[in-house]
DRENLO-335895 format. One record per residue (C-alpha): residue in one letter; z, y, x. Coordinates in nm, 4 decimals, always signed. Layout:
<nodes>
node pator: A | w: Z | v: Y | u: X .
...
</nodes>
This chain:
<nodes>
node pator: X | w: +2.2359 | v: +4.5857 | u: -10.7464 .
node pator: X | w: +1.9340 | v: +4.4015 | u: -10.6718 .
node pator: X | w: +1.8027 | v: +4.6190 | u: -10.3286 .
node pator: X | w: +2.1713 | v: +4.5893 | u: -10.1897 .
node pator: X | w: +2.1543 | v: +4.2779 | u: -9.9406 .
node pator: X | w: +2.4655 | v: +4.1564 | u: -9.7394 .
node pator: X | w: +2.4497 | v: +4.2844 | u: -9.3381 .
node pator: X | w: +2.4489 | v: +4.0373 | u: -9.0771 .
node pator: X | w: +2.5167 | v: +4.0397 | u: -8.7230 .
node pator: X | w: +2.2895 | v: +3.8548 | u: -8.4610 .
node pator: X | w: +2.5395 | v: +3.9068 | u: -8.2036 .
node pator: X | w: +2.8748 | v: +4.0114 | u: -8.3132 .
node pator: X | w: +3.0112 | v: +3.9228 | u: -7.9224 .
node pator: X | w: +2.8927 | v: +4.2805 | u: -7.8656 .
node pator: X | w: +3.1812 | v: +4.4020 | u: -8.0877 .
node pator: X | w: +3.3810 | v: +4.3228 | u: -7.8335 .
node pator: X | w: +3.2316 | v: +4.6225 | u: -7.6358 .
node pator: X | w: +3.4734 | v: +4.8712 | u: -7.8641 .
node pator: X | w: +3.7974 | v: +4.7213 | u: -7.6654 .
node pator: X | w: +3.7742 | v: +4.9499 | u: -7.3919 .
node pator: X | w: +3.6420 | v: +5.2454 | u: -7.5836 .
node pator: X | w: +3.9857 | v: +5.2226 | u: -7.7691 .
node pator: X | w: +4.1766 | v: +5.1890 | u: -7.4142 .
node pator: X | w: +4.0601 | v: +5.4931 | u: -7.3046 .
node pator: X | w: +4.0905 | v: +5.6664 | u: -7.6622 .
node pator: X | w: +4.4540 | v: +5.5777 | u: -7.6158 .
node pator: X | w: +4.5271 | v: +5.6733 | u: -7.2580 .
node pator: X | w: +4.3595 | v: +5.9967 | u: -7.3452 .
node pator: X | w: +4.5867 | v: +6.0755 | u: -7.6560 .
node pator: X | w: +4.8747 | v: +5.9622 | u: -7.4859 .
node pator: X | w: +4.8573 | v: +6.2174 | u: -7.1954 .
node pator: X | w: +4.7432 | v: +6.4935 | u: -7.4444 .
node pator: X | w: +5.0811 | v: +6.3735 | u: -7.6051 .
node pator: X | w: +5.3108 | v: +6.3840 | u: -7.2622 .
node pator: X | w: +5.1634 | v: +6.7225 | u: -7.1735 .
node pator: X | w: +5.2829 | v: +6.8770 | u: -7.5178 .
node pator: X | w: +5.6583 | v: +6.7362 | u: -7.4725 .
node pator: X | w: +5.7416 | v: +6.9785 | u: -7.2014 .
node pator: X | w: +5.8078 | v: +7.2114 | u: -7.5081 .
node pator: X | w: +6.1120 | v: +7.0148 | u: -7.5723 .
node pator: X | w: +6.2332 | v: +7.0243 | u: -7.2626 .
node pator: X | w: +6.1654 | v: +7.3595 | u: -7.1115 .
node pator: X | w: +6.2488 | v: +7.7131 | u: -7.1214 .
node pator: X | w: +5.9447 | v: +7.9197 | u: -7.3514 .
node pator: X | w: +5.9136 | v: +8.1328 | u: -7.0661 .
node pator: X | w: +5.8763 | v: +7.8957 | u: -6.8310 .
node pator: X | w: +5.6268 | v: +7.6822 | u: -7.0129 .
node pator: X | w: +5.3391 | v: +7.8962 | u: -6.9733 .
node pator: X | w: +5.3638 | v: +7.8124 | u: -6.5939 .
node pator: X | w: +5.3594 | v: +7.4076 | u: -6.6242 .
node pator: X | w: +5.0980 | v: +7.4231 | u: -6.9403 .
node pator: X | w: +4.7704 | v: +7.6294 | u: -6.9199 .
node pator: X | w: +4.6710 | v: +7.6236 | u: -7.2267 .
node pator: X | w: +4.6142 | v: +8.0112 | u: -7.3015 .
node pator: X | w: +4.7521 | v: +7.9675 | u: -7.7006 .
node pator: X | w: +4.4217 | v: +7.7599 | u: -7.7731 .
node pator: X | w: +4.3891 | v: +7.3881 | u: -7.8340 .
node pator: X | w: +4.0408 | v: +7.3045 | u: -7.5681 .
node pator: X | w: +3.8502 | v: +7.0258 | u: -7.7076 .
node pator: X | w: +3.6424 | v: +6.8652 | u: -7.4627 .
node pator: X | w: +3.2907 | v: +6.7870 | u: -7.6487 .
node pator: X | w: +3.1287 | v: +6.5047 | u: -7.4703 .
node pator: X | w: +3.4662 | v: +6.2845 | u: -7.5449 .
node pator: X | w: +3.3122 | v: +6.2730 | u: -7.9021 .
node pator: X | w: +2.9580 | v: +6.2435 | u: -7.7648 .
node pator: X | w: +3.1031 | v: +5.9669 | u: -7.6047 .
node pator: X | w: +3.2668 | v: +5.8093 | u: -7.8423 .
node pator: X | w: +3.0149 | v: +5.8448 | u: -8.1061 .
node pator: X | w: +2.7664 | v: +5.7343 | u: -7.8570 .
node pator: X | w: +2.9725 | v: +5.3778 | u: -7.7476 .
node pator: X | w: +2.9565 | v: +5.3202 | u: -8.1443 .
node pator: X | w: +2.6595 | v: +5.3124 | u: -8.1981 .
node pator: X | w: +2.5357 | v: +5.1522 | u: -7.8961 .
node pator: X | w: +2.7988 | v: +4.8738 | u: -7.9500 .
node pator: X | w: +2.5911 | v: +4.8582 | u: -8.3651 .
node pator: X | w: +2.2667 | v: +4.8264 | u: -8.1506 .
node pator: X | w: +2.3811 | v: +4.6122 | u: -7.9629 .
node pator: X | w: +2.5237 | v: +4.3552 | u: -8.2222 .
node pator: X | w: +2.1905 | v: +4.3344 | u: -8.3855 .
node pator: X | w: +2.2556 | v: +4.4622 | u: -8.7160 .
node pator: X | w: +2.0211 | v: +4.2536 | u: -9.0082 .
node pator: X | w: +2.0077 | v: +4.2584 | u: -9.3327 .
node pator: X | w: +1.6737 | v: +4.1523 | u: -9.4590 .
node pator: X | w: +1.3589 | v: +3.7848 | u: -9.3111 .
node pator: X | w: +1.0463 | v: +3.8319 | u: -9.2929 .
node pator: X | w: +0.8100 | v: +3.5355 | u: -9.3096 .
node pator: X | w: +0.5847 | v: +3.4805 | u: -8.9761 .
node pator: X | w: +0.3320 | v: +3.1984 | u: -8.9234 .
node pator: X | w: +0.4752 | v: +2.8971 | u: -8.6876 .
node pator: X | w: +0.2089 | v: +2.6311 | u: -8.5432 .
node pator: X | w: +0.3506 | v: +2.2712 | u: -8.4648 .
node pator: X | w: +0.1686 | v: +2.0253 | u: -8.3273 .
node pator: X | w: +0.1587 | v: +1.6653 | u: -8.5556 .
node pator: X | w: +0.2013 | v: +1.4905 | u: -8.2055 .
node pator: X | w: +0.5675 | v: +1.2783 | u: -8.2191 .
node pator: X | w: +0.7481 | v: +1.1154 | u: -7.9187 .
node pator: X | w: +1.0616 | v: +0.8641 | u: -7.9741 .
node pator: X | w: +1.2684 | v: +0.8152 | u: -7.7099 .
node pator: X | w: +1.4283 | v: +0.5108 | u: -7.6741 .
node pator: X | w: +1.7639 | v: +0.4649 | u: -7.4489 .
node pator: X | w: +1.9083 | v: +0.1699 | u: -7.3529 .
node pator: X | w: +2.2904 | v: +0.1917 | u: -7.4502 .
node pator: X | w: +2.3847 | v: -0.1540 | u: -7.3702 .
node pator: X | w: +2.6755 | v: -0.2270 | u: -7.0740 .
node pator: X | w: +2.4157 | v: -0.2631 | u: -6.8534 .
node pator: X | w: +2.4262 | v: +0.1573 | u: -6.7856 .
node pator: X | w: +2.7328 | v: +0.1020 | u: -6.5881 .
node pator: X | w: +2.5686 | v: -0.0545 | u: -6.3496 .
node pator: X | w: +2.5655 | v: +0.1654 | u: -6.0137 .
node pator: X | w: +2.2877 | v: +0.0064 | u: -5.8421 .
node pator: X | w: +2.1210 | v: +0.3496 | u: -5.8990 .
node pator: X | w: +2.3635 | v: +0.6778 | u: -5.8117 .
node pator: X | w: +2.5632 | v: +0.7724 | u: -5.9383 .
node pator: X | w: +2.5286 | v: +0.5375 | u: -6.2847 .
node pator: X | w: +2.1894 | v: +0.4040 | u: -6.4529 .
node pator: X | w: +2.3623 | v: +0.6143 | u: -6.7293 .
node pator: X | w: +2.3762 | v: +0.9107 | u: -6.5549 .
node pator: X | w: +2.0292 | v: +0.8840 | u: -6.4518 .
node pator: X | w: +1.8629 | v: +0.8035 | u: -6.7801 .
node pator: X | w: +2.0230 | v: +1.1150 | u: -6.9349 .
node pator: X | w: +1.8862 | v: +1.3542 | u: -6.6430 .
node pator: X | w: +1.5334 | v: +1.1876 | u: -6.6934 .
node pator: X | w: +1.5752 | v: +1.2568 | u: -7.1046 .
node pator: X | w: +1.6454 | v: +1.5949 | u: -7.0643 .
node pator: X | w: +1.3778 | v: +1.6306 | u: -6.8170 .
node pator: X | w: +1.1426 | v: +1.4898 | u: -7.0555 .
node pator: X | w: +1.2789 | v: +1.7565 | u: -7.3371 .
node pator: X | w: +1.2082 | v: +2.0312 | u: -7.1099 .
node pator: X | w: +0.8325 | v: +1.9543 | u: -7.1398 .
node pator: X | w: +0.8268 | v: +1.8933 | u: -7.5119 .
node pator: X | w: +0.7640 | v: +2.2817 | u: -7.6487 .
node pator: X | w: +0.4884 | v: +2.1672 | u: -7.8823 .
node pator: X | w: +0.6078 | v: +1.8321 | u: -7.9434 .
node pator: X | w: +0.8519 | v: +1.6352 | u: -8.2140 .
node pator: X | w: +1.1020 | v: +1.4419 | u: -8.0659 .
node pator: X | w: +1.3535 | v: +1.1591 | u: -8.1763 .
node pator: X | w: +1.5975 | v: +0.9586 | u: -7.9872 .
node pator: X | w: +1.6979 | v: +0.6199 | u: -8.0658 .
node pator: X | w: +1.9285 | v: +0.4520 | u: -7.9287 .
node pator: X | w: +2.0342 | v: +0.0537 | u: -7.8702 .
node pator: X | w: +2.2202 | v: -0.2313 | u: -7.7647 .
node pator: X | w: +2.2256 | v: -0.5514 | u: -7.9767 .
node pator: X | w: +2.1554 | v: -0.2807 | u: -8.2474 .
node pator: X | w: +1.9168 | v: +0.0080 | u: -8.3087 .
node pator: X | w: +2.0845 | v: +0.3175 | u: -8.4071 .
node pator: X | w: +1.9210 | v: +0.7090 | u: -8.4745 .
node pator: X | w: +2.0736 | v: +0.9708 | u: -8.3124 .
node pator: X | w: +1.8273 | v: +1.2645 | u: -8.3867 .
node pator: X | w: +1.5241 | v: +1.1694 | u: -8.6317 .
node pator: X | w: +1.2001 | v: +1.3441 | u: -8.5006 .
node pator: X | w: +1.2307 | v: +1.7219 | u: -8.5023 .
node pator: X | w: +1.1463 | v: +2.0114 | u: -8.2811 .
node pator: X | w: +1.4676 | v: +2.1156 | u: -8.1869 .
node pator: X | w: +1.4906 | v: +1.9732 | u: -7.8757 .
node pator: X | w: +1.8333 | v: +2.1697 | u: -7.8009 .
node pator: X | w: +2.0010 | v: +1.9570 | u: -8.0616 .
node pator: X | w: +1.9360 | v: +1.6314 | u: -7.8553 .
node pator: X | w: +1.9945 | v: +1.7731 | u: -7.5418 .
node pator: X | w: +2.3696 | v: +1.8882 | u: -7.6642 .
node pator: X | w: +2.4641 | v: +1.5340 | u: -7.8234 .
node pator: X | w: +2.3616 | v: +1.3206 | u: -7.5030 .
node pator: X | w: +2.6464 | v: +1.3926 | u: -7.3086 .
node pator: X | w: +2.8639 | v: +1.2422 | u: -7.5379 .
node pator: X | w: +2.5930 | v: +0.9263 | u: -7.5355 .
node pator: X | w: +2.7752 | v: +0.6114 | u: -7.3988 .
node pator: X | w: +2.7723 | v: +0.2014 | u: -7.4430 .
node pator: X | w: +3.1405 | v: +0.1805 | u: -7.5800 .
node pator: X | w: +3.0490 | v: +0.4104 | u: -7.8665 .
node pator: X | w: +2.7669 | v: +0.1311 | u: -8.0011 .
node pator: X | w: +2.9416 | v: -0.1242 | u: -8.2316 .
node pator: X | w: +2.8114 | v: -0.4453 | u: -8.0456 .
node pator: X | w: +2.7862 | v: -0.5374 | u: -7.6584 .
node pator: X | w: +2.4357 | v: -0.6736 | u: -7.6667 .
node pator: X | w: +2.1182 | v: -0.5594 | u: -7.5135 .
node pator: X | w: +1.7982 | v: -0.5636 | u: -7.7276 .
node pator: X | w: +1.5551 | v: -0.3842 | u: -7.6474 .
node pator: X | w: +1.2887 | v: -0.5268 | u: -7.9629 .
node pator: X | w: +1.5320 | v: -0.3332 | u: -8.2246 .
node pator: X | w: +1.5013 | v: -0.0400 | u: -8.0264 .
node pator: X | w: +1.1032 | v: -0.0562 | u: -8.0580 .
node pator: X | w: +1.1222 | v: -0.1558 | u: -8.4630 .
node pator: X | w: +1.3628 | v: +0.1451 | u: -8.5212 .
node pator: X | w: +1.1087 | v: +0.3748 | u: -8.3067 .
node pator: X | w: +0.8407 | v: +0.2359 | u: -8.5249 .
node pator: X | w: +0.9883 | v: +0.2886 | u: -8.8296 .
node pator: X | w: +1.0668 | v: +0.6817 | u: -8.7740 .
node pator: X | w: +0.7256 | v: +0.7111 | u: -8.6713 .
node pator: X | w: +0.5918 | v: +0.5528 | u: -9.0247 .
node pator: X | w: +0.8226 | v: +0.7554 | u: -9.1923 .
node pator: X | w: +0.6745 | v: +1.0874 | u: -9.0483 .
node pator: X | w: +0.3249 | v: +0.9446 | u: -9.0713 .
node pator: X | w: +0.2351 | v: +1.0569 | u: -8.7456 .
node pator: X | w: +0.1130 | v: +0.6884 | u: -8.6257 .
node pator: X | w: -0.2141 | v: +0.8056 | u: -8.4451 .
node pator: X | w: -0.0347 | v: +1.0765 | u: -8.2443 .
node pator: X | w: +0.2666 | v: +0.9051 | u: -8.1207 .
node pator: X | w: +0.4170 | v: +0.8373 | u: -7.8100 .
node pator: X | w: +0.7323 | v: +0.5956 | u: -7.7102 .
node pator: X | w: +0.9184 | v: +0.6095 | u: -7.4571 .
node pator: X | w: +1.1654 | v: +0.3157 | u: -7.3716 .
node pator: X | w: +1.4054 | v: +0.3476 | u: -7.0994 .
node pator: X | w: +1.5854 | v: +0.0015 | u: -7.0273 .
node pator: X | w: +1.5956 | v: -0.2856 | u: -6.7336 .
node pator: X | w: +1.4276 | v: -0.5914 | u: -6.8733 .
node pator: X | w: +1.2541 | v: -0.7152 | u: -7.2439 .
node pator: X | w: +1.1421 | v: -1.0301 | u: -7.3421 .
node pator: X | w: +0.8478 | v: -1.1551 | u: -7.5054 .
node pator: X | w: +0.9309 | v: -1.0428 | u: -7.8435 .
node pator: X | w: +0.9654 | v: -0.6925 | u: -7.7299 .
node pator: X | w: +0.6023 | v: -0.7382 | u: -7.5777 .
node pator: X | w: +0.4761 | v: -0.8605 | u: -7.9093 .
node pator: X | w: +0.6273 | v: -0.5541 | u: -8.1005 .
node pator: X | w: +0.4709 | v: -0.3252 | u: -7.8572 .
node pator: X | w: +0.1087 | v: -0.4645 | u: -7.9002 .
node pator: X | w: +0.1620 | v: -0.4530 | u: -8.2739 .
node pator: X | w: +0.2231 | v: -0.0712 | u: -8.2487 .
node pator: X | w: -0.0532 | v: +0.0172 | u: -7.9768 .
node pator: X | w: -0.2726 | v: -0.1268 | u: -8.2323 .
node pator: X | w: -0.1293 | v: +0.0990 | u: -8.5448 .
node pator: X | w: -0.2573 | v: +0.4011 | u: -8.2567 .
node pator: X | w: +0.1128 | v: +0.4224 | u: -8.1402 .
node pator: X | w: +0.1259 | v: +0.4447 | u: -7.7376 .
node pator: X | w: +0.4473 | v: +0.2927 | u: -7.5604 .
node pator: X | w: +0.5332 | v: +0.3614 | u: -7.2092 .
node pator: X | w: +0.8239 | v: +0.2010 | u: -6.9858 .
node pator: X | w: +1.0916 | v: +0.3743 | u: -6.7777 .
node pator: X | w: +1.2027 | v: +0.1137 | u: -6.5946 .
node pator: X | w: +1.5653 | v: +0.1471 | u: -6.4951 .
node pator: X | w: +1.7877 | v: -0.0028 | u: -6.1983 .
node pator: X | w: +1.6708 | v: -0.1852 | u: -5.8896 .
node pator: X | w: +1.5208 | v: -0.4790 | u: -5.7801 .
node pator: X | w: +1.8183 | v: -0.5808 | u: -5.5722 .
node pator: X | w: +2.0736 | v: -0.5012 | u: -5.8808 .
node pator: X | w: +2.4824 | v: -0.4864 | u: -5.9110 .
node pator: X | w: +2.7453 | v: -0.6551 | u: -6.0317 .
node pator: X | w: +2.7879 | v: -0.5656 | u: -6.4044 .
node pator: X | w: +3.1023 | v: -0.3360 | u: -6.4938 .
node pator: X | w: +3.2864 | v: -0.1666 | u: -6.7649 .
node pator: X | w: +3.3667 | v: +0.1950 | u: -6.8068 .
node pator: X | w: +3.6772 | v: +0.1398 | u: -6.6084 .
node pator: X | w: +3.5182 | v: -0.0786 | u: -6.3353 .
node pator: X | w: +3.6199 | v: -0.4111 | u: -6.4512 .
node pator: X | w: +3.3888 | v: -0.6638 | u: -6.3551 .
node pator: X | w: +3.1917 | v: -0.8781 | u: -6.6463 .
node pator: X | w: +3.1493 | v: -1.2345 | u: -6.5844 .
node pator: X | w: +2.9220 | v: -1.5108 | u: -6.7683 .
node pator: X | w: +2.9883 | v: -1.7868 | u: -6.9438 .
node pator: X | w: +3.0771 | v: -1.9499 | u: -6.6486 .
node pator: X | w: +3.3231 | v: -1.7283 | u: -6.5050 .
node pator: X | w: +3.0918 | v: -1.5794 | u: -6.2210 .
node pator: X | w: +3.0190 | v: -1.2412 | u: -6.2312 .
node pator: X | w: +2.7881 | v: -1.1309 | u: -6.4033 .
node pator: X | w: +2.4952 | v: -0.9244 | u: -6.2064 .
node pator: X | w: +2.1662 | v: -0.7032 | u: -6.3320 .
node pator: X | w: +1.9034 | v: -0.6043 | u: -6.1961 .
node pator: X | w: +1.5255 | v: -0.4141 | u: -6.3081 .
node pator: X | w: +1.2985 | v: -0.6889 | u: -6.4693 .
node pator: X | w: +0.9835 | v: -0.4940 | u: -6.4047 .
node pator: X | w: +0.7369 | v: -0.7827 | u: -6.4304 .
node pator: X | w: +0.8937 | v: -0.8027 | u: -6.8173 .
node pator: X | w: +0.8426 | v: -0.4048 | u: -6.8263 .
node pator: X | w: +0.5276 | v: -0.3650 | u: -6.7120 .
node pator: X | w: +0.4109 | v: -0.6685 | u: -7.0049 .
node pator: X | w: +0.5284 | v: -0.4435 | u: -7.2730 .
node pator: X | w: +0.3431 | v: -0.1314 | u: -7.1200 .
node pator: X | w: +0.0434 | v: -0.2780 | u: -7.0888 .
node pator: X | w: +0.0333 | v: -0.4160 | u: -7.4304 .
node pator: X | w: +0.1554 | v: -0.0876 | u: -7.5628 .
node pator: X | w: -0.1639 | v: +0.0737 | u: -7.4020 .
node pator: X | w: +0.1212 | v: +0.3211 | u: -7.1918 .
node pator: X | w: +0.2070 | v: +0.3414 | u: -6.9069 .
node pator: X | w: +0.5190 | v: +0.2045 | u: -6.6667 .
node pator: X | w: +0.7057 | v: +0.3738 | u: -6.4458 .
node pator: X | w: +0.9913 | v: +0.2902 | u: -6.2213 .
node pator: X | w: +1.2811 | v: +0.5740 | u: -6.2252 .
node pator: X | w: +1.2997 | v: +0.7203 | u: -5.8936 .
node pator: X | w: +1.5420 | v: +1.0392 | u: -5.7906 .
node pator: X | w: +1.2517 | v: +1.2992 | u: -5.7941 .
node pator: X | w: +1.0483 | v: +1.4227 | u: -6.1006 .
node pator: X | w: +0.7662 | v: +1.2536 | u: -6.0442 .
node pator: X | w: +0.8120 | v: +0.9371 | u: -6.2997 .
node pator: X | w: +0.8746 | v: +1.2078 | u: -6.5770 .
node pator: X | w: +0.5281 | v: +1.3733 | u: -6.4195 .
node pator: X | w: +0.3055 | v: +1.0359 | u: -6.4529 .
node pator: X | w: +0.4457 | v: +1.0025 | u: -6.8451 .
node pator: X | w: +0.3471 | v: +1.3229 | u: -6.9252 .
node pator: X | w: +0.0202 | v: +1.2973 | u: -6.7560 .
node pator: X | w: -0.0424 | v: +0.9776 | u: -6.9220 .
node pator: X | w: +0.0956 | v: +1.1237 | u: -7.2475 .
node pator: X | w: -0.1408 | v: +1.3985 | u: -7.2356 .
node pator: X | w: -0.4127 | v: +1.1669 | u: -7.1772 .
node pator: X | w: -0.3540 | v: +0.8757 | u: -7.3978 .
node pator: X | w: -0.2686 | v: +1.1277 | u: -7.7268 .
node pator: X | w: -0.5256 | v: +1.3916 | u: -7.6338 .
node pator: X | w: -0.3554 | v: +1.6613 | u: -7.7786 .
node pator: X | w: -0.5926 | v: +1.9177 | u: -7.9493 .
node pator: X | w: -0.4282 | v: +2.2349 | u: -8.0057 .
node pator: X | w: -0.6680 | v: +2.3436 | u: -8.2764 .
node pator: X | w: -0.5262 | v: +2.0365 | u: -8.4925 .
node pator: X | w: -0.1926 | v: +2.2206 | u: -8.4790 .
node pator: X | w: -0.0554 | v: +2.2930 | u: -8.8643 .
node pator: X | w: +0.0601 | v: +2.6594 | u: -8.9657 .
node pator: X | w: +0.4090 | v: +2.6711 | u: -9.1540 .
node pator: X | w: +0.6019 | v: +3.0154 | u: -9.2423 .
node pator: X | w: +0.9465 | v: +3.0394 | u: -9.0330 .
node pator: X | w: +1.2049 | v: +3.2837 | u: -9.1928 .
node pator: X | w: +1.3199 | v: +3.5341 | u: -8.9008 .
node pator: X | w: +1.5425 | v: +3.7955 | u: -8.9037 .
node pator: X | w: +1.4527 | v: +4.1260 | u: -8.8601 .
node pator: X | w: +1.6795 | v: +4.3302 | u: -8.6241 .
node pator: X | w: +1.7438 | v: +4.6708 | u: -8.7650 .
node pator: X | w: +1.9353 | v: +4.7981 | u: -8.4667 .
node pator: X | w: +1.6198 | v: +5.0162 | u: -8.3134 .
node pator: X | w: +1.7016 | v: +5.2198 | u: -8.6462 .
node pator: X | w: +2.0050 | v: +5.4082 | u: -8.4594 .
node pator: X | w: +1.8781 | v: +5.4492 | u: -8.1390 .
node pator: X | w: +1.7678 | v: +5.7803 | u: -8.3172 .
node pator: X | w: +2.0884 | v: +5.8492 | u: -8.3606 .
node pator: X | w: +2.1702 | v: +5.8178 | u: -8.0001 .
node pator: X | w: +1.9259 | v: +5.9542 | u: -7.8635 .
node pator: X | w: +1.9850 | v: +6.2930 | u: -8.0286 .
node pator: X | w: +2.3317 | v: +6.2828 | u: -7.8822 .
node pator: X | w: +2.1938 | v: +6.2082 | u: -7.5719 .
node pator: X | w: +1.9532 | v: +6.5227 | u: -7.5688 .
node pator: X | w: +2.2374 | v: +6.7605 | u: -7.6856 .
node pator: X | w: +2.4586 | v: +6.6121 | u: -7.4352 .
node pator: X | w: +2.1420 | v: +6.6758 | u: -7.1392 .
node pator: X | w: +2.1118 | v: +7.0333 | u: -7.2880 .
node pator: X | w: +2.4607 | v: +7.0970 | u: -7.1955 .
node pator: X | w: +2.4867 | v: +6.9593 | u: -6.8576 .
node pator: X | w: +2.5825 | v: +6.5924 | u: -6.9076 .
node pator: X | w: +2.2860 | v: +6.4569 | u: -6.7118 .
node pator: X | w: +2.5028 | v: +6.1405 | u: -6.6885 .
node pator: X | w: +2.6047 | v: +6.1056 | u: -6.9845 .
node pator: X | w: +2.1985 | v: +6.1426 | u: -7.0865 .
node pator: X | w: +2.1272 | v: +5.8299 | u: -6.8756 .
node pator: X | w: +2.3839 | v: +5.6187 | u: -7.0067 .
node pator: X | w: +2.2905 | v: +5.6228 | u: -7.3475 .
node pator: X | w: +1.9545 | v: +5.5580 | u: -7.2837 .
node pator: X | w: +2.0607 | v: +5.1872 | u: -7.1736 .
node pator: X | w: +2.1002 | v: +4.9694 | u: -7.4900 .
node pator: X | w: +1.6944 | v: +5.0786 | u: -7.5412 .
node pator: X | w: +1.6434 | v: +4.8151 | u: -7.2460 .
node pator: X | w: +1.9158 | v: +4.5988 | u: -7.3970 .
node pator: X | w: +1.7897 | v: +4.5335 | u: -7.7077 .
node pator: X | w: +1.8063 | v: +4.1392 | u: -7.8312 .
node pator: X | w: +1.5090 | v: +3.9416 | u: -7.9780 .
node pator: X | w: +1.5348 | v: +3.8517 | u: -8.3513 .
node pator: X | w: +1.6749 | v: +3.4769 | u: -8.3949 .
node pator: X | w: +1.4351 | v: +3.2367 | u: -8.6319 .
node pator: X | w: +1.6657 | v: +3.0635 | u: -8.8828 .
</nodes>
């Protein structure tokens, strides 16, 4: 039939929640079950001495307020849905790439505990400020690869970057320009060019890089430099701890180029930025960010999210006439318990 539609849960955990109702269900009927054995065993004139039960059966009514009551607090509690109802959603046109460095160079220790390490804590910080805001990540070495095209689920990038690491990228290089022409080219694709923000995070660029950068400031894109590692550097290692060497057998060291960083900024029209251990590099981004894009919330553009409707306020009726025969007759308790899923209640989940 057409008005029938298929139930949902929004959190069938809370199903879970019947385990111990059953326990105690069990216990209960078991004892009930040991106390009527003795009739087996002993004397009918003796009986009436070990069992008081006067010839009648006593039922003990708030065990079935109870157990009524735990069901259908557990169904509250699940989030029962069967129906979406369309709400307005604003998003905001502005876009930010973020562009990681995924070349060998991120084993290098010269910042603690790894420049890898570091980078991803200063990604995720920058996520954590991005409510309005689209977000890719791109990703490089000798190559540019997408991980996440631009999107507003910033939970989605924040659960792949842990797995993030150099010996996952096909080549060994380090090439910073393809990260900026991959960047670019997500940022055509969207056509959000005037409202767009990159972020590179790497040690060094070259001229090329610088070029590229320019090129994009003056399409309206804005890129601004993380620089990453220290002036002093480290010897350059492998995921093991292996130490690289060049082509002429001495090992091979890296260090933060910043005078090369701070060219591609500044023809970007962003800003640079050396990492440090506190929050404030991620705060002078986002300043500049802010300032640079001018984000006008009144340009944000409606769209109609589906969410689901939680029906599970529907049976608190239910339990809350259990709850006032159960007061009537004494269970003051029992009253106050089943007024708890009413604080408990979820908050419906957009799809």
């Amino acid at each position: 039939m057409a008005f029938i539609h298929p139930l949902y849960f929004l959190r069938p955990e809370w199903f879970l929640a019947l385990i111990p109702l059953l326990l105690v269900l069990f216990l209960l009927f078991r004892k009930r079950t040991q106390s009527t054995n003795w009739a087996e065993h002993c004397d009918p004139h003796l009986l009436k001495y070990l069992v008081k039960n006067d010839g009648k059966q006593k039922r003990n009514p708030y065990l079935w307020i109870l157990t009524i009551g735990w069901i259908v607090t557990t169904l509250i509690l699940t989030g029962p849905v069967w129906e979406k109802q369309k709400v307005p959603v604003y998003q905001s046109p502005v876009a930010r790439v973020i562009v990681l460095d995924l070349s060998p160079h991120m084993y290098a220790r010269d910042i603690t505990p790894t420049r890898l390490a570091r980078a991803k804590i200063k990604v995720t910080e920058l996520l954590r400020h991005s409510k309005d805001i689209q977000n890719a990540l791109v990703v490089f070495a000798q190559g540019a690869y997408v991980v996440t095209p631009l999107t507003n689920d910033t939970n989605t990038i924040t659960t792949l970057l842990p797995s993030l690491s150099p010996k996952m990228m096909p080549s060994t290089g380090n090439n910073p320009y393809e990260g900026l022409l991959e960047a670019e080219r997500l940022i055509k694709d969207a056509g959000v060019e005037k409202t767009a923000q990159v972020v590179l995070i790497t040690d060094h660029a070259d001229t090329k890089t610088a070029e590229l950068a320019a090129t994009m400031h003056a399409k309206g894109m804005d890129v601004s430099v993380l620089g990453l590692g220290s002036k002093t550097g480290s010897t350059l290692q492998n995921e093991q701890g292996q130490t690289y060497t060049d082509r002429q057998g001495k090992t091979a060291t890296v260090k933060l180029d910043q005078p090369s960083l701070e060219k591609v900024a500044k023809a970007g029209g962003g800003l640079y930025v050396t990492m440090t251990k506190s929050s404030a590099d991620i705060a002078q981004l986002l300043s500049m960010e802010q300032h640079n894009i001018g984000i006008d919330q009144s340009k944000k553009t409606e769209h109609k999210a589906e969410v689901w409707s939680d029906h599970g306020a529907l049976f608190i009726i239910i339990l809350l006439c259990l709850a006032i025969w159960g007061f009537r007759r004494g269970g003051y308790g029992l009253f106050a318990t089943m007024l708890i899923p009413v604080g408990m209640m979820g908050t419906p989940n957009i799809s």
